[in-house]
C-alpha positions as YAML, in Angstrom:
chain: A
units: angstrom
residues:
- id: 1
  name: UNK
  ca: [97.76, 102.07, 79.67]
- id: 2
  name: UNK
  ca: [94.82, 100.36, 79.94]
- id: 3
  name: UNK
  ca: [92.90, 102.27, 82.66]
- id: 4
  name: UNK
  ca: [90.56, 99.35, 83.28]
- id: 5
  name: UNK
  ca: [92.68, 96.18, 83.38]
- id: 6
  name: UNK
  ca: [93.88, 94.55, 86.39]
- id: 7
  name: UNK
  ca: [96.69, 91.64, 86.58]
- id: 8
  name: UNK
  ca: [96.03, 89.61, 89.68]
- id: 9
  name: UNK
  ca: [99.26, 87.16, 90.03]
- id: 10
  name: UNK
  ca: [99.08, 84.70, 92.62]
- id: 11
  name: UNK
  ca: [100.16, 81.17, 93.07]
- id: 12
  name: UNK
  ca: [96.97, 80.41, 94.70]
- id: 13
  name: UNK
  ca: [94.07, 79.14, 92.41]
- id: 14
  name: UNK
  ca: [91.54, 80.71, 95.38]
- id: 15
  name: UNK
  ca: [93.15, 83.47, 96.08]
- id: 16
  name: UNK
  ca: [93.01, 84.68, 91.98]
- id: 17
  name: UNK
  ca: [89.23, 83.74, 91.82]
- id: 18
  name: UNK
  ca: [88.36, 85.73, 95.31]
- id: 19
  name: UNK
  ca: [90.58, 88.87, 93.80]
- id: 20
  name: UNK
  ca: [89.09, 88.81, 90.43]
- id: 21
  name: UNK
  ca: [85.52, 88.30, 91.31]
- id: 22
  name: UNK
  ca: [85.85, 91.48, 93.80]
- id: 23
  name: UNK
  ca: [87.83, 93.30, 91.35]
- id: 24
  name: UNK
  ca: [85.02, 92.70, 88.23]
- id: 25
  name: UNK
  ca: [82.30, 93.99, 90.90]
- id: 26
  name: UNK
  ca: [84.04, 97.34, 90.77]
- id: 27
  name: UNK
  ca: [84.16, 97.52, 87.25]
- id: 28
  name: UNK
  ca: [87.58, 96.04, 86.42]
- id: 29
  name: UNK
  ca: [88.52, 93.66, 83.59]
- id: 30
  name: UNK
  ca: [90.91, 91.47, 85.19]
- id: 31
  name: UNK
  ca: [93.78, 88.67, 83.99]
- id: 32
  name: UNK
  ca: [94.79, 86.49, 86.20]
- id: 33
  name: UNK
  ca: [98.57, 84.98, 86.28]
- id: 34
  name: UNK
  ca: [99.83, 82.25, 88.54]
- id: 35
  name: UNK
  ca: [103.78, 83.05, 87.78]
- id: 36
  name: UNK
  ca: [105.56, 86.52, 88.15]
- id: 37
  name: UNK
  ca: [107.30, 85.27, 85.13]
- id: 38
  name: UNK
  ca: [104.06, 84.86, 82.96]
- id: 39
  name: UNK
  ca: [102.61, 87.94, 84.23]
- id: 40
  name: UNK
  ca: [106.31, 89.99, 83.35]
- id: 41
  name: UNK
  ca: [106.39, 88.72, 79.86]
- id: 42
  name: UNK
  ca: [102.74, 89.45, 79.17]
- id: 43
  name: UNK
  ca: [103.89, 92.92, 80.29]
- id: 44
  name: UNK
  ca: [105.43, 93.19, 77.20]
- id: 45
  name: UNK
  ca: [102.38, 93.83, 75.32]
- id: 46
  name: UNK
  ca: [99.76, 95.28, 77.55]
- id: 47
  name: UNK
  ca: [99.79, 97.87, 80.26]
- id: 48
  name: UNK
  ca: [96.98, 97.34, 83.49]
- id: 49
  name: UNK
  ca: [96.00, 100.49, 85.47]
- id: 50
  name: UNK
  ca: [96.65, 98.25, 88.28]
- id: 51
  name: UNK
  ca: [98.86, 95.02, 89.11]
- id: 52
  name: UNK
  ca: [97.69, 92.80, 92.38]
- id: 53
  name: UNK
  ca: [101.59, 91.22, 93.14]
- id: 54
  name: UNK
  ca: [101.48, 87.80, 95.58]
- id: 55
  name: UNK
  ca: [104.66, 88.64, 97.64]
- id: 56
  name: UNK
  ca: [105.64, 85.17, 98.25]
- id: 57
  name: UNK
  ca: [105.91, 82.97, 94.95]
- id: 58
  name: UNK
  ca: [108.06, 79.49, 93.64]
- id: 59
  name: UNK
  ca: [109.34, 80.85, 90.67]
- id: 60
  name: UNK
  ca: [109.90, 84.93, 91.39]
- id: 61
  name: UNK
  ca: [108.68, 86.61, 94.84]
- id: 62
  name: UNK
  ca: [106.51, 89.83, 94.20]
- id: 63
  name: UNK
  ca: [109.57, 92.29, 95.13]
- id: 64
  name: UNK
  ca: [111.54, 91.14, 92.66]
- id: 65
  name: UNK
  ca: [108.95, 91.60, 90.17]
- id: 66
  name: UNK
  ca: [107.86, 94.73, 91.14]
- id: 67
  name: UNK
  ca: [111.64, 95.87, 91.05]
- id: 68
  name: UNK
  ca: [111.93, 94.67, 87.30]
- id: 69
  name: UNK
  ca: [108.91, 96.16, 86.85]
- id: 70
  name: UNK
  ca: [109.72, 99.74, 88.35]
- id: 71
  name: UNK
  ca: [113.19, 99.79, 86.21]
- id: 72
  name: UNK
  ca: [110.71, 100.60, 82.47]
- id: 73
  name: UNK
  ca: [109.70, 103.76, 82.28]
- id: 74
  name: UNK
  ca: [106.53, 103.06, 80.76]
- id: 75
  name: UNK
  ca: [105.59, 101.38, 83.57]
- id: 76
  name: UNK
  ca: [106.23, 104.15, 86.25]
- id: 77
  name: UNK
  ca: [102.42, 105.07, 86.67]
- id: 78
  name: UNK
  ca: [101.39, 102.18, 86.87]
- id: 79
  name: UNK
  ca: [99.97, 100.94, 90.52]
- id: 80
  name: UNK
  ca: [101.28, 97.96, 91.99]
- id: 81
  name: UNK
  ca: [99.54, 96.48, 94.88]
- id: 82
  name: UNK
  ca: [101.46, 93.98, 97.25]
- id: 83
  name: UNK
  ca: [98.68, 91.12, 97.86]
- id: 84
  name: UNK
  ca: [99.86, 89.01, 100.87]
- id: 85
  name: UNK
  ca: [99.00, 86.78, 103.47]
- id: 86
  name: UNK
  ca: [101.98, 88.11, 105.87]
- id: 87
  name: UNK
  ca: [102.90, 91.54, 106.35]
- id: 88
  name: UNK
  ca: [104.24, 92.86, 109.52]
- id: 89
  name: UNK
  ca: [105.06, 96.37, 110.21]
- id: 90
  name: UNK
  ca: [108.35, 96.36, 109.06]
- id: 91
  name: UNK
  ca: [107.00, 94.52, 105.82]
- id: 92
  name: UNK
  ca: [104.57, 97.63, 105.05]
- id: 93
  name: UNK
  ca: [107.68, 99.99, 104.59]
- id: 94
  name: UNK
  ca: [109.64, 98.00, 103.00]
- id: 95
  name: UNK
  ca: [107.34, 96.81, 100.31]
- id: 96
  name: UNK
  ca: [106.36, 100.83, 99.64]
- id: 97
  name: UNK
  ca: [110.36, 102.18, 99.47]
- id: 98
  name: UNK
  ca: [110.64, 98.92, 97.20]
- id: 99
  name: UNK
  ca: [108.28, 100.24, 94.41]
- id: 100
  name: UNK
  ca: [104.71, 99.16, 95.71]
- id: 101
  name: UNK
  ca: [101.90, 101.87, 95.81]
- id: 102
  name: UNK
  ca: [99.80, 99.86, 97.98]
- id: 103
  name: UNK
  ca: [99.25, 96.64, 100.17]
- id: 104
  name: UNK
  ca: [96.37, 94.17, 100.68]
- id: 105
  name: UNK
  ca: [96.25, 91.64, 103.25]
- id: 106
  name: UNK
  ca: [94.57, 88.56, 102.74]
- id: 107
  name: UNK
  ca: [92.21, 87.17, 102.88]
- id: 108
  name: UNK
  ca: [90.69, 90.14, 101.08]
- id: 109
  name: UNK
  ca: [86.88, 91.56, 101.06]
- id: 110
  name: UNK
  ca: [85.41, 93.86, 98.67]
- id: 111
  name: UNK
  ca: [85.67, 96.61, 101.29]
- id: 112
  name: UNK
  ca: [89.19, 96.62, 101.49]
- id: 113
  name: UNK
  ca: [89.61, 96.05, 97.93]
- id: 114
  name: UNK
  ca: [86.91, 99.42, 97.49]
- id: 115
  name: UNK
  ca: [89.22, 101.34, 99.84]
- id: 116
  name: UNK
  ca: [92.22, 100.67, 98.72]
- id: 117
  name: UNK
  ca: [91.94, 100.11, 94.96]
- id: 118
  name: UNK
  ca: [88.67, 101.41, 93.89]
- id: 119
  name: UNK
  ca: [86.52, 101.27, 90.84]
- id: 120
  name: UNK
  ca: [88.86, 101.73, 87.78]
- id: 121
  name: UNK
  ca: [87.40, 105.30, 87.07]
- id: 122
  name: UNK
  ca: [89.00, 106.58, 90.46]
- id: 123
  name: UNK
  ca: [92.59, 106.76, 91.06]
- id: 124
  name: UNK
  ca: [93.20, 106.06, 94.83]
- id: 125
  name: UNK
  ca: [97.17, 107.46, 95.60]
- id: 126
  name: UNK
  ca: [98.66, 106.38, 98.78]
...
């Protein structure tokens, strides 16, 4: 596992760019994917610290990825952030007991990004 690489995947052109450039100030390398699909089969030959999942997508939604990407072992440690623009109460819970470590609201700012992700050196655990 790459302990300083960071998959943003978002159909949103602006919301990649803002997550990236946030992400890079704390240190991270980042790759940015617009399709759950692209970002799954890229999975297949490298392994982020962290992935930034857009919950609501055209081709997959962000729980469905995340479940595919809970089901490979080699992928258990890996941190999965849900990164979305609606998430009520109910939503929280249900994106954590469906595999995610973590969720961001957008828009996001580097403070939130610092609290709940971190420079790639530190390993924040919800």
């Amino acid at each position: 596992m790459s302990t300083t690489l960071a998959f943003i995947v978002d159909d949103s052109p602006v919301n990649v760019t803002i997550a990236s450039v946030l992400l890079k100030r704390l240190g991270w390398k980042t790759e940015e994917f617009s399709s759950a699909i692209d970002m799954l089969a890229r999975l297949e030959s490298a392994q982020p610290g962290i992935i930034l999942l857009d919950i609501s997508m055209p081709d997959m939604g962000g729980e469905d990825a995340c479940r595919i990407i809970r089901q490979r072992a080699e992928f258990k440690d890996t941190r999965i952030v849900a990164y979305t623009a609606h998430a009520l109460e109910g939503d929280h819970q249900r994106y954590l007991e469906g595999g995610f470590n973590d969720i961001l609201i957008k828009p996001v700012s580097l403070a939130a990004i610092e609290a709940r992700i971190g420079p790639p050196t530190t390993r924040i655990d919800s």
